[in-house]
TORPAVEX-901411 format. One line per 3 residues: number of its first residue (from 0); their letters; for each residue x, y, z of C-alpha. Coordinates in nm, 2 decimals. Layout:
NUM) A) X,Y,Z  ...
END
This chain:
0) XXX) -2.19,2.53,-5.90  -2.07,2.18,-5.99  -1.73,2.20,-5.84
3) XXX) -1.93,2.40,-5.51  -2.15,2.07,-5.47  -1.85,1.86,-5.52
6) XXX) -1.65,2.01,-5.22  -1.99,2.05,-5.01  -1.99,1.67,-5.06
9) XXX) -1.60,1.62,-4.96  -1.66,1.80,-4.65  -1.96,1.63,-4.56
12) XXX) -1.77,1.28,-4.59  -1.47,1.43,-4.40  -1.66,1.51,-4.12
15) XXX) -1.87,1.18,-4.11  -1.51,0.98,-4.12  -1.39,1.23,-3.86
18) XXX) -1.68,1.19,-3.63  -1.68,0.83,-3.68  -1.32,0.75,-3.58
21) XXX) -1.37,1.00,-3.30  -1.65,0.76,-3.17  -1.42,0.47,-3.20
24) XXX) -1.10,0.59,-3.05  -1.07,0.64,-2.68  -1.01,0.91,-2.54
27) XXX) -0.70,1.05,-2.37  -0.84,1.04,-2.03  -0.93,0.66,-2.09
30) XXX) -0.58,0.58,-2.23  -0.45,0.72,-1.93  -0.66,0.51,-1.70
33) XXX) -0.58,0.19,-1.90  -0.16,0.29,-1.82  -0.22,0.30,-1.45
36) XXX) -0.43,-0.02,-1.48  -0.16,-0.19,-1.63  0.12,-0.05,-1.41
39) XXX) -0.02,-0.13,-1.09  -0.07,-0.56,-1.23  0.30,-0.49,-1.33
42) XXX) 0.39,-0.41,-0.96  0.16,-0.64,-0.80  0.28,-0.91,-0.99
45) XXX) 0.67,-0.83,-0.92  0.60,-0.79,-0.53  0.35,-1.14,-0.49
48) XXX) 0.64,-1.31,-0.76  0.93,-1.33,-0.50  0.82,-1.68,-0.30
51) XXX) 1.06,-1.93,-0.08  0.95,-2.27,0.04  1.15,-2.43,0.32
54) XXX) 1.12,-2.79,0.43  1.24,-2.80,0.83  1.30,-3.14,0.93
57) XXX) 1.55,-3.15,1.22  1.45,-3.04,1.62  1.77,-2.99,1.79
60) XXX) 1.89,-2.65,1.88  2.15,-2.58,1.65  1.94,-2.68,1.37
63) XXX) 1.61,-2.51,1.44  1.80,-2.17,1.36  1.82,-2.18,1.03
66) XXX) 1.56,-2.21,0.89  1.39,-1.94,1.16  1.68,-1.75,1.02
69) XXX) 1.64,-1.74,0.66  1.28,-1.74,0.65  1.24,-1.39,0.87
72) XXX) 1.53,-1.25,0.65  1.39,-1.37,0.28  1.05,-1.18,0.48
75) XXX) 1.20,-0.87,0.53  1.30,-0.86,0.14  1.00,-0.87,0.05
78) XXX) 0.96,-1.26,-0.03  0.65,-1.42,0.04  0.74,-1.77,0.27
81) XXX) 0.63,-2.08,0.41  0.83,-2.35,0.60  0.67,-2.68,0.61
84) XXX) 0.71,-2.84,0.95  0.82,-3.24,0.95  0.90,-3.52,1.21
87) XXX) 1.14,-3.31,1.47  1.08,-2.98,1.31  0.75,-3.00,1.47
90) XXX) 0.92,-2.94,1.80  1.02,-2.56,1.70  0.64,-2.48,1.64
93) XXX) 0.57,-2.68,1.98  0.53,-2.39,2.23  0.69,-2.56,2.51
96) XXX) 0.92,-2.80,2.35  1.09,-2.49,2.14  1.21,-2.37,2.49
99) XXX) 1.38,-2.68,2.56  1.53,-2.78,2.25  1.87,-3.02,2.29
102) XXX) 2.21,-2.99,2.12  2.33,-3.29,2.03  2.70,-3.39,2.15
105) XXX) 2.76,-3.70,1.91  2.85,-3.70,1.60  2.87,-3.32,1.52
108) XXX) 3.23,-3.24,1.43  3.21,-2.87,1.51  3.16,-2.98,1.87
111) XXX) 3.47,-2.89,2.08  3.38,-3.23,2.24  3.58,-3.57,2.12
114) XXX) 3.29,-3.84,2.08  3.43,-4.06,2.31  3.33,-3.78,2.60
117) XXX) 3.07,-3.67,2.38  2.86,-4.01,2.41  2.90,-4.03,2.82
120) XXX) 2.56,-3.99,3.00  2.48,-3.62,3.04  2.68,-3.44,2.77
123) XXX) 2.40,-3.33,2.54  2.29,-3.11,2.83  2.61,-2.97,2.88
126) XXX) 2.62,-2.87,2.54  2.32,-2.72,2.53  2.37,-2.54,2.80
129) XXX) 2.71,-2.44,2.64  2.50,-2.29,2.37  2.25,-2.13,2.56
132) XXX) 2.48,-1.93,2.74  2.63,-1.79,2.43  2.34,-1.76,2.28
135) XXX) 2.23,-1.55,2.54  2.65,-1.35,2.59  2.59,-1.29,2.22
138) XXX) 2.24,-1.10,2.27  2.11,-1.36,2.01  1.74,-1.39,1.95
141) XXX) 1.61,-1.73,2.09  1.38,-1.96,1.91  1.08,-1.81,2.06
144) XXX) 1.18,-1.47,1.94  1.30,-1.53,1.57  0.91,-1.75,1.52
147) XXX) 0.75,-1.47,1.67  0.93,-1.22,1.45  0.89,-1.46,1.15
150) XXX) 0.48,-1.51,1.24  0.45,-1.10,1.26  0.66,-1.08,0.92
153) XXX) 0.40,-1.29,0.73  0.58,-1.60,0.76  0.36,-1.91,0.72
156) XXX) 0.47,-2.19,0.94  0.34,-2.53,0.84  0.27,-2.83,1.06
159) XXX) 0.29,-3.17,0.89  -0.04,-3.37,0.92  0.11,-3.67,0.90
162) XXX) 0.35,-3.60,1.16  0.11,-3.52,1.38  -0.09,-3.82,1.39
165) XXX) 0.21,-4.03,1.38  0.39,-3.84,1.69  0.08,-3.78,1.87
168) XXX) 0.11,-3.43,1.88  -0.17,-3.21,2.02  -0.20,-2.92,1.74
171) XXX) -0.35,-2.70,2.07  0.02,-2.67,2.16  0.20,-2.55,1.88
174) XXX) 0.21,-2.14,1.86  -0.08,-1.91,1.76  -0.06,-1.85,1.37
177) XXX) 0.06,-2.21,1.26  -0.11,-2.35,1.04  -0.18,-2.75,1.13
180) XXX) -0.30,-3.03,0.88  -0.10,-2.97,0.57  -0.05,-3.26,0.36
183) XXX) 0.26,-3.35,0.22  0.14,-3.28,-0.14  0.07,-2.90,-0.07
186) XXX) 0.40,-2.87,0.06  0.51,-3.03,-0.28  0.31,-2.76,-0.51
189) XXX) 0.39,-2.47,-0.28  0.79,-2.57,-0.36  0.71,-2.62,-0.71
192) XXX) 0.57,-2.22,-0.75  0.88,-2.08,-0.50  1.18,-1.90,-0.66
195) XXX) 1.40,-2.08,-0.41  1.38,-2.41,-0.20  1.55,-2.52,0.05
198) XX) 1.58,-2.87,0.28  1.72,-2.79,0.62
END
């Protein structure tokens, strides 16, 4: 009888302990849940942790390509990028300046132009033109076309507020999707949290 009591007891304390872990523990289907939780932060965090800043600065022909370049391309991978418009690399988000956008003659040694005929009155729209036209031989996209592409893509274009005020630009002009009035400090943080950087 003693020993029956004795296992009666055991069991009883088994199946307390049993019950009482079982009411701790959670269950399979709530594991389960918690992976997918934690896989889908893991992916959100690698696609939002790819991020490129660009600081545009120049407005001549030649130079607004590059960054239009990059930035659409670095889109398409998947990056997340602004480009932080200053001075003369306001004129590439200008709607009607971007069309008209000059190639300097002077000073650019990859001109097939010696700067003594380079500086005489009327080259620069020469070899603009001389651009233009292969530009357009070569089926390149123009300026219009790679900010369009860029703006559809998720690029963020920003316009300088300082430049603004100090150039007298009217931010009515500049393309729909820029975004006017950012300080020269945001344009600092945004740089500091990009994977890559770059002054064009």
């Amino acid at each position: 009888m003693g020993t029956d009591t004795s296992d009666a007891s055991a069991d009883d304390a088994s199946d307390g302990a049993s019950e009482a872990t079982d009411g701790d523990a959670p269950s399979r289907a709530e594991l389960a849940a918690r992976v997918d939780e934690l896989e889908d932060a893991l992916a959100e965090a690698d696609d939002g942790g790819k991020k490129m800043s660009i600081i545009a600065t120049k407005g001549t022909l030649d130079m607004a390509y590059p960054p239009l370049i990059l930035a659409s391309t670095a889109a398409a991978f998947g990056y997340e990028v602004t480009v932080f418009h200053t001075f003369w690399g306001l004129d590439i988000l200008h709607e009607e300046r971007s069309k008209s956008l000059k190639l300097s003659s002077v000073g650019n040694p990859n001109m097939p132009v010696p700067n003594a005929v380079a500086a005489l009155p009327g080259m620069d729209r020469v070899t603009t033109r001389m651009m233009e036209k292969r530009i357009a031989d070569n089926d390149t996209a123009t300026v219009e076309e790679l900010l369009e592409t860029s703006l559809d893509m998720g690029v963020e274009f920003q316009a300088c507020q300082m430049t603004i005020d100090l150039m007298d630009y009217d931010e009515d002009d500049f393309y729909d999707g820029v975004t006017a009035g950012v300080g020269a400090a945001t344009a600092l943080q945004d740089m500091a949290e990009a994977d890559i950087q770059l002054l064009v």
